[in-house]
C-alpha positions as CSV (number, residue, x, y, z in Angstrom):
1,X,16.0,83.5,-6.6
2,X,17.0,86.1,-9.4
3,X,16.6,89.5,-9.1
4,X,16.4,92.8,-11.3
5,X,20.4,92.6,-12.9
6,X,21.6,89.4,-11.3
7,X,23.5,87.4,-13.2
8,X,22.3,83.4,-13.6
9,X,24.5,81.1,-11.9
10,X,22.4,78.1,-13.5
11,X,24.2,76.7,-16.9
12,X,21.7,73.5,-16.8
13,X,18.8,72.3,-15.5
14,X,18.6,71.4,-11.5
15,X,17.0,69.9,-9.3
16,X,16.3,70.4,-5.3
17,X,17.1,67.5,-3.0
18,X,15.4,67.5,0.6
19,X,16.8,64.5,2.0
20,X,20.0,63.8,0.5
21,X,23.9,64.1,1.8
22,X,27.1,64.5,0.3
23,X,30.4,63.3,1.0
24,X,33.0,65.2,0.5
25,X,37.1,64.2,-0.1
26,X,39.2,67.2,-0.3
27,X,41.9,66.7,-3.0
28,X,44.5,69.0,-2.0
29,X,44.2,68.3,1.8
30,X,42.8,71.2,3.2
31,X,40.9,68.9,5.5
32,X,42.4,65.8,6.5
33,X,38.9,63.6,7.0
34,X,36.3,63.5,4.9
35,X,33.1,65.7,5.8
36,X,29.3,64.9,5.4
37,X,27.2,67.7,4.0
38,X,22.9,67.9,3.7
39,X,23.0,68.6,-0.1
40,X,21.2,71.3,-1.3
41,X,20.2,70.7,-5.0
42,X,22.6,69.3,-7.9
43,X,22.9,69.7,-12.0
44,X,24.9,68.6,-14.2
45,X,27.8,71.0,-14.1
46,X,27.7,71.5,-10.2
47,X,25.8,71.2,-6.7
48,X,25.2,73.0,-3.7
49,X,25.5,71.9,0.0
50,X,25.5,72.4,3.4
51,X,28.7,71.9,5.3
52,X,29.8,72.7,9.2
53,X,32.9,73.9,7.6
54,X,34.1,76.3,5.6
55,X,36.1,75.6,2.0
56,X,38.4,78.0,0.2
57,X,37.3,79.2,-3.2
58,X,39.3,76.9,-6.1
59,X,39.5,73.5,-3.4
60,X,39.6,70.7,-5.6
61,X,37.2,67.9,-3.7
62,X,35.9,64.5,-4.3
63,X,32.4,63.9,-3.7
64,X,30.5,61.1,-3.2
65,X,26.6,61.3,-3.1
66,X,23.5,59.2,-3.2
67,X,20.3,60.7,-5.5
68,X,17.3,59.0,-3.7
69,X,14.4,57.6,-5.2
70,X,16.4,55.6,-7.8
71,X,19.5,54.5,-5.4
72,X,22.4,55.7,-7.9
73,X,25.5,56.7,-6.3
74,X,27.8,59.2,-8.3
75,X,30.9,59.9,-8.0
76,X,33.0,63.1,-9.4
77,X,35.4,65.2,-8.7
78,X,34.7,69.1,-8.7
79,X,36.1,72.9,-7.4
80,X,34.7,75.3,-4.9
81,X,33.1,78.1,-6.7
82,X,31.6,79.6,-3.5
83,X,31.5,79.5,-0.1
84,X,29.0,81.6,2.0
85,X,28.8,81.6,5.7
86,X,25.4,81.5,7.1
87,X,25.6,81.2,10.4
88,X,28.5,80.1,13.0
89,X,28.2,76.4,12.3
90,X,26.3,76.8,8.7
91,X,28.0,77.3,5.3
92,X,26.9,77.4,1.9
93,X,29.2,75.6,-0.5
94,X,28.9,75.5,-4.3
95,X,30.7,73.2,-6.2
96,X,31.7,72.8,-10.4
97,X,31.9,69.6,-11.2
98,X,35.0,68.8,-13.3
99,X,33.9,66.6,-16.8
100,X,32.9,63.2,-16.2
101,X,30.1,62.5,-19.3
102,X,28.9,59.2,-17.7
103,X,28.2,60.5,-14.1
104,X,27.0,63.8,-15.4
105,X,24.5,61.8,-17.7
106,X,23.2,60.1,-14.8
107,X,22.5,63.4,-12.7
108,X,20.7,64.5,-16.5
109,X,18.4,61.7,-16.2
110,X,18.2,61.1,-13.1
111,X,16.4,65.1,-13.0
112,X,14.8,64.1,-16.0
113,X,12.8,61.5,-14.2
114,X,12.2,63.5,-11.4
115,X,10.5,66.4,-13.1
116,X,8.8,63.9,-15.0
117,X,7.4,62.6,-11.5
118,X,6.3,66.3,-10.8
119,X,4.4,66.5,-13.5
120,X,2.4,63.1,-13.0
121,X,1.9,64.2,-9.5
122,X,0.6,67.3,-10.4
123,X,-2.3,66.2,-12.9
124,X,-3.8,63.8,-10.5
């Protein structure tokens, strides 16, 4: 959440996933397996996921994730933006998603239909 003088992170519309995971491929090989992360939410331009290990600010990754309800698997490459540690096994990892139009049009409709879902759910 925003606060009084934050600046917005947010450069497009996102969408919160609750049961979704994220592989991840490091491209420079900081880590020499790939790594399995709860993710967060996801735009567009970026995402945000739960590792058990820490990235470096700049990584260029390779992630592979599933957005449920419509069973479409994208595939993009990206950079670490941030990295906060949470707790001792916990770390908060945003990402920025290099250009890719086609995958990044299927994350745009892909939350397009899913606030669209909201909204029918919420009138009945």
């Amino acid at each position: 959440m925003k606060t009084i003088g934050q600046k917005e992170r947010r450069r497009a519309p996102r969408i919160t996933l609750r049961s979704a995971f994220i592989d991840v491929y490091p491209i420079n090989g900081e880590h020499k397996t790939e790594l399995r992360g709860k993710i967060c939410d996801v735009s567009a331009v970026g995402a945000k996921f739960i590792s058990s290990k820490p990235y470096m600010k700049d990584s260029e990754i390779y992630v592979g994730l599933l957005l449920p309800s419509i069973n479409t698997v994208i595939n993009i490459s990206g950079r670490v933006v941030r990295c906060e540690k949470k707790s001792s096994e916990e770390y908060h990892i945003a990402i920025e998603f290099k250009e890719d139009r086609y995958q990044q049009s299927l994350i745009e409709e892909y939350i397009r239909i899913m606030k669209s879902w909201d909204k029918q759910w919420e009138r009945h």
